[in-house]
Each structure stands twice: as C-alpha cells, then as structure tokens.
C-alpha positions as CSV (number, residue, x, y, z in Angstrom):
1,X,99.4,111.7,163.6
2,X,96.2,112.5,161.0
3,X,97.5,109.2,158.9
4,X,97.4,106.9,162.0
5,X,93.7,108.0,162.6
6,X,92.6,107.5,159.4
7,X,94.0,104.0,159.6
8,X,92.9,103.0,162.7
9,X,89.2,104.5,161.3
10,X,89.4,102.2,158.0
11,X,90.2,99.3,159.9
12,X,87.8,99.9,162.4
13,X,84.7,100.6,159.4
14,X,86.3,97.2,157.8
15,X,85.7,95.2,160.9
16,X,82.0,96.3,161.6
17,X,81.0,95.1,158.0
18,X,82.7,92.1,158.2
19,X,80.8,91.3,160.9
20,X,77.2,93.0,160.4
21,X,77.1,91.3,156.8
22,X,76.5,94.8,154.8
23,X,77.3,94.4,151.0
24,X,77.5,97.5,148.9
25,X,76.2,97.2,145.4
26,X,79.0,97.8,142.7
27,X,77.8,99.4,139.9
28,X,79.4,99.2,136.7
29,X,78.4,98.7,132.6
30,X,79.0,95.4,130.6
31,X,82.1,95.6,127.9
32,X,80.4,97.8,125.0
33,X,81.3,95.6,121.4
34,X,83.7,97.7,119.6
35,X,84.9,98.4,116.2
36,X,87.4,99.0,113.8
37,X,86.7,99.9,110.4
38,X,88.6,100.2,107.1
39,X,87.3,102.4,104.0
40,X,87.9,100.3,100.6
41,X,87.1,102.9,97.4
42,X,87.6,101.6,94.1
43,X,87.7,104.8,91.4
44,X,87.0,104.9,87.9
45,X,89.7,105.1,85.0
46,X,90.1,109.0,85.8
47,X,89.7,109.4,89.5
48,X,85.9,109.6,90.4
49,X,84.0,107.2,92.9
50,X,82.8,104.1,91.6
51,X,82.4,101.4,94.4
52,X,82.5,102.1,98.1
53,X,82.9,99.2,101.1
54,X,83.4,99.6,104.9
55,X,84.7,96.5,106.1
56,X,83.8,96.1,110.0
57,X,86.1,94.3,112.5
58,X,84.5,94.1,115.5
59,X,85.3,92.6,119.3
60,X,81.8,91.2,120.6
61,X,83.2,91.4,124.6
62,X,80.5,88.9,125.8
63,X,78.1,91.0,123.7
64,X,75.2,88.7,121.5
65,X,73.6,91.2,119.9
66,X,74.5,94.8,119.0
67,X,73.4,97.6,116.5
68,X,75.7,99.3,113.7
69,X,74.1,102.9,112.8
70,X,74.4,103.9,108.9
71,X,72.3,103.6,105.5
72,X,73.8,100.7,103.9
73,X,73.0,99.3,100.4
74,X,74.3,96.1,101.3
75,X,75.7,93.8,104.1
76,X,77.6,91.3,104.3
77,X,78.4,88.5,107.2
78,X,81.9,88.1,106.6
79,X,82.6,85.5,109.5
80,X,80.0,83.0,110.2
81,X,76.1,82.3,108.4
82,X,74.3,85.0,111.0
83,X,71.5,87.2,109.1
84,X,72.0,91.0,109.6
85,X,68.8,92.5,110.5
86,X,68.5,95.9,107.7
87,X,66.1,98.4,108.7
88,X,66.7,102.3,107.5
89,X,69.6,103.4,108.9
90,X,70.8,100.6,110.5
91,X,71.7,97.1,111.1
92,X,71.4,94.6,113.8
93,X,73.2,91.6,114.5
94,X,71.9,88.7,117.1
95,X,74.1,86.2,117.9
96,X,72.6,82.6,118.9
97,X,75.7,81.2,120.0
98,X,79.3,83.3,120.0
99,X,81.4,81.2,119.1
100,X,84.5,83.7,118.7
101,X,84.6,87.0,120.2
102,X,85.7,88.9,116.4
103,X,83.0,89.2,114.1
104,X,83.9,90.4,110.4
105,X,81.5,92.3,108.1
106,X,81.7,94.1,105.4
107,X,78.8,97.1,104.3
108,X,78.4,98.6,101.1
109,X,77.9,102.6,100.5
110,X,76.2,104.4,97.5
111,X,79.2,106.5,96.7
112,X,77.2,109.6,95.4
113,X,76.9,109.9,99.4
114,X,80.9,109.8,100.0
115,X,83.3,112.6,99.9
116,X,86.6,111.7,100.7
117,X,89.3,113.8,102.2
118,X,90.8,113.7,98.5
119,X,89.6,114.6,95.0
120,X,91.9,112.5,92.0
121,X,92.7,113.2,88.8
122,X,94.0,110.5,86.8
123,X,95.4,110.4,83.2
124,X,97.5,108.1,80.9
125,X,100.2,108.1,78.3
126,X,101.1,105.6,75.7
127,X,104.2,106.2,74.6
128,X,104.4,109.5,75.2
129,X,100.7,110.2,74.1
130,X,97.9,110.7,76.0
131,X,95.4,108.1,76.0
132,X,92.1,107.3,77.4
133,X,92.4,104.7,80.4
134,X,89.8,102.4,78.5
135,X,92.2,102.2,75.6
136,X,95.1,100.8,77.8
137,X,93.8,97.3,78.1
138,X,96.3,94.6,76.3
139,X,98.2,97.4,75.2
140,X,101.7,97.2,74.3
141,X,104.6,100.2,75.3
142,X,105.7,102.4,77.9
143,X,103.2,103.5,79.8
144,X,102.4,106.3,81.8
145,X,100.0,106.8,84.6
146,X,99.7,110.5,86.4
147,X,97.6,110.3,89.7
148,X,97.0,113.4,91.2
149,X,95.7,113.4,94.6
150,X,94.5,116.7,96.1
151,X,92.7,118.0,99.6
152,X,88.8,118.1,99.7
153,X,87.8,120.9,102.1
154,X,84.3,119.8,101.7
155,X,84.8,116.3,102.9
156,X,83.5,115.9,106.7
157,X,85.9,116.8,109.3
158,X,85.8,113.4,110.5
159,X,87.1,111.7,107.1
160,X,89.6,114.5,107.5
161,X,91.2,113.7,110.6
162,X,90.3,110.0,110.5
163,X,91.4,109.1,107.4
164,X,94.7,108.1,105.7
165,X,95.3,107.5,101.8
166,X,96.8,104.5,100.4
167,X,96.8,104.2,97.4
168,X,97.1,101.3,94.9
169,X,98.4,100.4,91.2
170,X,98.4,96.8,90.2
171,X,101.1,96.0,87.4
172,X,102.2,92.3,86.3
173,X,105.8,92.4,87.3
174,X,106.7,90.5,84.5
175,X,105.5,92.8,82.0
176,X,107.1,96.0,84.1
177,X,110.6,97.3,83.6
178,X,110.3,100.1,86.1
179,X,108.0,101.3,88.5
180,X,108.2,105.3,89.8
181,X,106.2,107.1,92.2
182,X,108.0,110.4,93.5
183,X,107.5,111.3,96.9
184,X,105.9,108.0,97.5
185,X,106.9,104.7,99.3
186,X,106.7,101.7,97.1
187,X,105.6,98.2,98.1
188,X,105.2,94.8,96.6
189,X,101.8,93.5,98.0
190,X,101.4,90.0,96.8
C-alpha cells in the first residue's frame, strides 16, 4: 500500500513541475584529461641508470588545455607542433584547435632522481671469460650475458606497486645460434 503512495506522490510532484516551469540546476564536472604513462630506462653496460623517458599518452575529453606536474629536463610534443609551456615543476599544454582527442608526449628525467623497483647487475663472458661489456663490440664467439635483477626496497612505494619490468636484449638473429633466458618468456620484437 506504502509503494502505491509513493507513486501516486512522484507523479503528482512530476505534474506540478511540468506545469509551473521549475528547472533544477544539474551539477556536474567536465571530463578531467587523463593519462597513461610508460617508463623507458636505458642502463649502462653493467646495470646502472643512464637515460630515463616517460612517454605520456593522454585522452584530452574536450579538454584544450591541461597541466602535467613533474621536474622535467626535457619535453617533447610527440603528436602535433603545440609548444609545452616549462615552468619548475611543471608543464602546460594549450590547445588552439583539438584536432584528435590523444595527445602523445614524451618527458625526459635526470636519472640521478630515479630509483626503480629494481637494482641490475650485469656482466659478460667471451668464451667462457669474463669481459668488460665495452670490449664486446664486433666481437667474435660465444657470448654470454648474466643480468641479474633484484628488489629495491628503497624505491617509492608507488614504482613498487605500479611498476612491471620488461626487460630487453637486442641480438642480430643472424649472427645468434641460441638465445636462453631461464625463468623468462622470450619474444621476437621486430
């Protein structure tokens, strides 16, 4: 019996603002832009940091103009001829025209400021000798290349939990016989 009240009291409310003209605002927050972003660390011969780039894909959602927060050494418009504008700690894009709602971009971090979720060791053998990885260049025999990849407790927690290791080896398949990697899952990226 409740139900059919309550019916008869919604239709009732419905009818009096049809006809008394009463709009309610409706509140609600423009589409933020948001992002996706992919960690590209190139290491040394023996494991540590040498070049770090954030590549940034993001969807604008209507947006012409919005601000990325970080101390960049460089940045780079990876999709159309837009200026970033660099101040300290951040960068702003403004967007005359959108023409497509993904925008590509890709920033550039001093790695002295990184710590991964991983600390490497790498070393070589020639042979059966070890080598230094400078040495390897043009080289001829078996070669041997030992990566070892090990937690970093005092990476921040949100590399940590955010972060996923892939790592990669490039070899001339022509020149290689055999390729192992125990425990891991080989692919052919070409």
């Amino acid at each position: 019996m409740e139900y059919k009240y309550k019916r008869i009291g919604a239709g009732a409310l419905a009818v009096v603002m049809a006809c008394t003209g009463i709009q309610l605002p409706a509140y609600g927050k423009e589409a933020a832009v948001t992002v996706d972003e992919a960690m590209y660390v190139n290491l040394d011969y023996y494991g540590r940091l040498d070049t770090v780039n954030v590549v940034k894909s993001c969807s604008l959602n209507g947006q012409k103009t919005f601000t990325d927060y970080g101390n960049y050494l460089d940045v780079i418009n990876m999709t159309d001829y837009t200026e970033p504008q660099l101040e300290k700690g951040s960068v702003t894009w403004n967007f005359p025209e959108q023409e497509s709602n993904r925008f590509y971009y890709k920033c550039k971090l001093d790695a002295e400021q990184v710590e991964l979720p991983w600390n490497f060791d790498i070393s070589y053998k020639l042979n059966g000798v070890p080598v230094n990885g400078e040495q390897l260049a043009g080289a001829s025999g078996l070669v041997e290349i030992h990566i070892d990849a090990r937690a970093n407790d005092h990476a921040l927690e949100y590399y940590r939990n955010n972060m996923m290791l892939a790592a990669g080896v490039m070899v001339d398949l022509n020149d290689c016989y055999s390729l192992e990697a125990e425990g891991a899952q080989i692919q052919n990226m070409g």
